[in-house]
C-alpha positions as CSV (number, residue, x, y, z in Angstrom):
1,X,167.2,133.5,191.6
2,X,166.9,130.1,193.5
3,X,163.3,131.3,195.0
4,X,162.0,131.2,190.5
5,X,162.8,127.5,190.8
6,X,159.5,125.7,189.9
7,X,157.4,128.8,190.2
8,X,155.9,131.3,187.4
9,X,158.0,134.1,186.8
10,X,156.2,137.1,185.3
11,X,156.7,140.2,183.0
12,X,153.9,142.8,182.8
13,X,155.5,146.1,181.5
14,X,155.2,147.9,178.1
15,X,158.8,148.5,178.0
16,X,161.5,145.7,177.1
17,X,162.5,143.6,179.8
18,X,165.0,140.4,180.0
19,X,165.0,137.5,181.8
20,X,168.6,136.6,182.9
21,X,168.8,132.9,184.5
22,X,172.0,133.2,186.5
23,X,175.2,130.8,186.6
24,X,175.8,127.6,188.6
25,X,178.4,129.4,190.2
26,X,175.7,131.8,191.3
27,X,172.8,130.2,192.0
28,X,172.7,126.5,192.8
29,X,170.2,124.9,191.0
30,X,169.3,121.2,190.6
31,X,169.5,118.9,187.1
32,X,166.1,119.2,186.0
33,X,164.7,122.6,187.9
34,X,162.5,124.3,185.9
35,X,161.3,128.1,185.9
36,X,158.1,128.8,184.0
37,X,158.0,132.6,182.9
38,X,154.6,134.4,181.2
39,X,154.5,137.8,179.3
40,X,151.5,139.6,180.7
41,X,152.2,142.9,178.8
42,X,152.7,144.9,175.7
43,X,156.7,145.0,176.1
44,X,159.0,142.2,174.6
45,X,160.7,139.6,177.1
46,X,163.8,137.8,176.3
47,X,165.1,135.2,178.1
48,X,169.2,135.2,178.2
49,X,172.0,133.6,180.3
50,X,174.2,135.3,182.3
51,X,178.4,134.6,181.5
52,X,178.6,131.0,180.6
53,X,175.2,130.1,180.0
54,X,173.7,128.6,177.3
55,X,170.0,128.7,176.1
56,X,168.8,126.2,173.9
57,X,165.5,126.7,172.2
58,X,165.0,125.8,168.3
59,X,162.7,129.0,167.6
60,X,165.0,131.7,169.7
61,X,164.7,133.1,173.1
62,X,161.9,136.0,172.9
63,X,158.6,135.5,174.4
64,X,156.4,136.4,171.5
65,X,153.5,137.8,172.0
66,X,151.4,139.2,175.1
67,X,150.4,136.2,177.2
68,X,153.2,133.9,175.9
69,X,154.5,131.5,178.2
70,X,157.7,129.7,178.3
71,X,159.8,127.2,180.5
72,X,163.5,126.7,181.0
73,X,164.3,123.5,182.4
74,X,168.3,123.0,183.5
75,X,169.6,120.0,181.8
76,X,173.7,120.0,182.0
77,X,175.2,122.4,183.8
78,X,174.9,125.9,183.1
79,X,172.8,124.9,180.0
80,X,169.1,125.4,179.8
81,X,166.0,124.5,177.4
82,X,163.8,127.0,176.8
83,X,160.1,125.6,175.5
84,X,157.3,127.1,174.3
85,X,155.6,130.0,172.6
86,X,158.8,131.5,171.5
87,X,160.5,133.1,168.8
88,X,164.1,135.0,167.4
């Protein structure tokens, strides 16, 4: 969603939840946008791309571990870097 852009996104739940950053062709987003996200509970987070979205990140896209935090900053479009405390 456009209104994450630059803001902290986060995920307190002890059930599974994802994080789906949308397309270009949904959401118009600028080169360099970023959207910080924080897991605040028990429950995993993963962060995925909707169709035709790519998530770079060299440790895998799961938050992993309560009070992880993460950001995805847009680099090409529809291709994102996820960095920080993350894992497969």
């Amino acid at each position: 969603m456009l209104g994450d852009a630059g803001k902290l996104v986060t995920m307190n739940s002890a059930s599974a939840r994802t994080i789906t950053i949308p397309a270009a062709s949904s959401v118009a987003f600028a080169t360099g946008v970023h959207i910080d996200m924080a897991r605040l509970g028990l429950g995993t987070v993963v962060v995925t791309g909707a169709t035709g979205v790519t998530i770079r990140s060299p440790l895998g896209s799961a938050l992993r571990a309560q009070y992880s935090a993460a950001t995805a900053v847009l680099y090409g479009s529809n291709t994102w870097l996820l960095l920080g405390d993350t894992e497969s």
